[in-house]
C-alpha positions as YAML, in Angstrom:
chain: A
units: angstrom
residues:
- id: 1
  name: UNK
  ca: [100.42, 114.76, 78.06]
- id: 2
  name: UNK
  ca: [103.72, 116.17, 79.00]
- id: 3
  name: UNK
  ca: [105.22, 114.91, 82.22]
- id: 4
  name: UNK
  ca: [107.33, 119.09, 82.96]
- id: 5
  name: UNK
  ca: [108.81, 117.87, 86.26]
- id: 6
  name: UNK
  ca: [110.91, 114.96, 83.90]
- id: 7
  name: UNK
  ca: [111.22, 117.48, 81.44]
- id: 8
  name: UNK
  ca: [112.95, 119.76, 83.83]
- id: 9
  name: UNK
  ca: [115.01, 117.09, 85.61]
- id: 10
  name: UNK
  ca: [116.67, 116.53, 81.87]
- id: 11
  name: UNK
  ca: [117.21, 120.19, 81.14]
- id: 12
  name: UNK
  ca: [118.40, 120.62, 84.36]
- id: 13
  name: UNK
  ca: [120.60, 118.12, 84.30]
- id: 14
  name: UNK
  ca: [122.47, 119.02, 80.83]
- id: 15
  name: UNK
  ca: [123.06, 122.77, 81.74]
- id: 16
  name: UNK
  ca: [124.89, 121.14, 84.65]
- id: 17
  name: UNK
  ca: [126.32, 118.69, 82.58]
- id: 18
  name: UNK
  ca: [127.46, 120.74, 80.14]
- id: 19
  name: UNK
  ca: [128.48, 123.44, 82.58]
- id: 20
  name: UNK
  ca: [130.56, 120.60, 84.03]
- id: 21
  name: UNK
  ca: [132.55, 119.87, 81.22]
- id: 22
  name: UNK
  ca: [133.21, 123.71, 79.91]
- id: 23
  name: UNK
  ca: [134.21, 124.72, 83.52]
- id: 24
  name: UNK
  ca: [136.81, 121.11, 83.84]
- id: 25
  name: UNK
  ca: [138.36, 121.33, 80.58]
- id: 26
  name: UNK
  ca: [139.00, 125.18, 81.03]
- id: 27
  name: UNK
  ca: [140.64, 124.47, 84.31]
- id: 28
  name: UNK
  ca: [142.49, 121.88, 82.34]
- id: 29
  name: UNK
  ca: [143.73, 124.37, 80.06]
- id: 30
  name: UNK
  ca: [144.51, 126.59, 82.66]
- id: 31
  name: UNK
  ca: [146.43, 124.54, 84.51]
- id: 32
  name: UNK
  ca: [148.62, 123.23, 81.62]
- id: 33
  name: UNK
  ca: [149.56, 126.57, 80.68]
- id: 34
  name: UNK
  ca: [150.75, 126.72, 84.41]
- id: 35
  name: UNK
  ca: [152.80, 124.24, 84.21]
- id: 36
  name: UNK
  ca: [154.56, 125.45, 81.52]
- id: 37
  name: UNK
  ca: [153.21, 123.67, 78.48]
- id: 38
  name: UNK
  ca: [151.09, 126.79, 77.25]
- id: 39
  name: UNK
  ca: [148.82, 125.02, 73.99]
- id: 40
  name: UNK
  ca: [150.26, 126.38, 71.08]
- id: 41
  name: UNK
  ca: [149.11, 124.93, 67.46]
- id: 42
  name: UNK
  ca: [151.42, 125.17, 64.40]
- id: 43
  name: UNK
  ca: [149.94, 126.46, 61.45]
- id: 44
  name: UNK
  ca: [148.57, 124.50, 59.03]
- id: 45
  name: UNK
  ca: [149.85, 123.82, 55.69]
- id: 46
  name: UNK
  ca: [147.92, 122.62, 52.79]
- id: 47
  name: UNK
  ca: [148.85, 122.92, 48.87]
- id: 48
  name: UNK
  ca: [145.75, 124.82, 47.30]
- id: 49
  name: UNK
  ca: [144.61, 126.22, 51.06]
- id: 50
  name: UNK
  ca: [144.96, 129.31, 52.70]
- id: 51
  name: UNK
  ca: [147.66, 129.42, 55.93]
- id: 52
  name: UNK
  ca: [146.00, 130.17, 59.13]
- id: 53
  name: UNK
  ca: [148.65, 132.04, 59.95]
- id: 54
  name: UNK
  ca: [151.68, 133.53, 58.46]
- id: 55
  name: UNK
  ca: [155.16, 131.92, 59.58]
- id: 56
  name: UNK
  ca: [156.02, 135.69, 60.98]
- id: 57
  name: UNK
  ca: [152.95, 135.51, 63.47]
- id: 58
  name: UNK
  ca: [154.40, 131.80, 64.45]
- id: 59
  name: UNK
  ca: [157.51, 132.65, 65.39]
- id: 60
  name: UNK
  ca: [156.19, 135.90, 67.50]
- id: 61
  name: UNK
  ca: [153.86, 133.15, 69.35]
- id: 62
  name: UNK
  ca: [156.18, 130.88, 69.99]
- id: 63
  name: UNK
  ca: [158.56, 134.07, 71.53]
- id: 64
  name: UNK
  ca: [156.11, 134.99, 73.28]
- id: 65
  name: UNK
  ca: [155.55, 131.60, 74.63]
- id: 66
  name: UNK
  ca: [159.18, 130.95, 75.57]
- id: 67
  name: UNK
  ca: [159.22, 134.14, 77.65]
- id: 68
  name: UNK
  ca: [155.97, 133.33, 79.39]
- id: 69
  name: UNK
  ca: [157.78, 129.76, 80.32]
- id: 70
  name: UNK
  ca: [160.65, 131.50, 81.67]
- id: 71
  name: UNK
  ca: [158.14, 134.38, 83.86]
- id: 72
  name: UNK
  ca: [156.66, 130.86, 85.34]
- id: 73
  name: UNK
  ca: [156.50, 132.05, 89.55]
- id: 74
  name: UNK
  ca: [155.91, 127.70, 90.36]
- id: 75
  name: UNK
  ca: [158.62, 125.49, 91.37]
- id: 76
  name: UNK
  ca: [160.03, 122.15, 89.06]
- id: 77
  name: UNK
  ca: [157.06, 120.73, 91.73]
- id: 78
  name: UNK
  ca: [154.50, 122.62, 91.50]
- id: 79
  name: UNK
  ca: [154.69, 122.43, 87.91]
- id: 80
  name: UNK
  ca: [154.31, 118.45, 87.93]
- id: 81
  name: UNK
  ca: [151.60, 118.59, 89.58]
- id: 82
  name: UNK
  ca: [149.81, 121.42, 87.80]
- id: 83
  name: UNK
  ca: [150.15, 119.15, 84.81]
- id: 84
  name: UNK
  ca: [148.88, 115.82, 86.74]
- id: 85
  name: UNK
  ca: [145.87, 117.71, 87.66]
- id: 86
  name: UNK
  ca: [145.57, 118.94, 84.06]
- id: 87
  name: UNK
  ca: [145.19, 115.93, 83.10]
- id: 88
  name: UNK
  ca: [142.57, 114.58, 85.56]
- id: 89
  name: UNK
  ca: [140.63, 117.56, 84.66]
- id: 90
  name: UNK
  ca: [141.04, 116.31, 80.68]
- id: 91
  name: UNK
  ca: [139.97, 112.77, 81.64]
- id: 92
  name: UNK
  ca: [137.09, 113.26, 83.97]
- id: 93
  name: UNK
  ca: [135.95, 115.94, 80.51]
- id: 94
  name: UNK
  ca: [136.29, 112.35, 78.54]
- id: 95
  name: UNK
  ca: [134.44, 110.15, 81.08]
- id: 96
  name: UNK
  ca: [131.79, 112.80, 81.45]
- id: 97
  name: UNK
  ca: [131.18, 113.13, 77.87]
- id: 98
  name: UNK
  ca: [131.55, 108.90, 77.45]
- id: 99
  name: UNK
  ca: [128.37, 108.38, 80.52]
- id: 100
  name: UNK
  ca: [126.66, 111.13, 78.58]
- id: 101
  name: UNK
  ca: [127.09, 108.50, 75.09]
- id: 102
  name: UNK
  ca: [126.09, 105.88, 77.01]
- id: 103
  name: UNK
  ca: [123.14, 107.13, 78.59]
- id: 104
  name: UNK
  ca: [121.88, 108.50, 75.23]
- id: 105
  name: UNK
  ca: [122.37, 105.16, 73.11]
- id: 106
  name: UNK
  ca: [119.68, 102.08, 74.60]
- id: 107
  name: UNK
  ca: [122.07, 99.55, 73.05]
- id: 108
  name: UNK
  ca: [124.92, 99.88, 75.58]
- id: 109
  name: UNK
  ca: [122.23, 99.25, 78.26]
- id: 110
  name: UNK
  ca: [121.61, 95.56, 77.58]
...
């Protein structure tokens, strides 16, 4: 027999969960491209691979990312502390994602 209320509780519980950690690390994100440290990955380069993308579309990203630096409406301040909540959002995304490890392997609760 299938006990639906616990069955519920768990599905429940990773939507929100899951919800949790999409909606944290975005607001991570978000906030370190306010304070001026927009992500920005260089192009990979492998011997026998295919370029993600060309050095031309690099250096019109990074361009574009300088201006968007220098547009930046928050103070020296404000920035610092966009970036110290950035990375509370990042670390409460890890902690959330460790319980969820921990809860899911029966060795760790011995």
């Amino acid at each position: 027999m299938i006990d639906w209320v616990s069955f519920f509780v768990v599905a429940l519980a990773s939507i929100l969960g899951a919800s949790l950690v999409v909606a944290l690390y975005s607001l991570g994100l978000r906030l370190l491209s306010s304070a001026g440290r927009p992500v920005h990955v260089e192009p990979a380069e492998f011997t026998d691979a295919i370029t993600v993308i060309t050095a031309e579309q690099a250096a019109t990203e990074a361009k574009r990312i300088r201006k968007a630096a220098k547009r930046s409406p928050l103070s020296a301040v404000q920035k610092r502390w966009a970036l110290a909540a950035a990375r509370v959002c990042f670390v409460l995304c890890a902690a959330i994602v460790l319980y969820g490890v921990y809860l899911i392997i029966p060795g760790f609760h011995k």
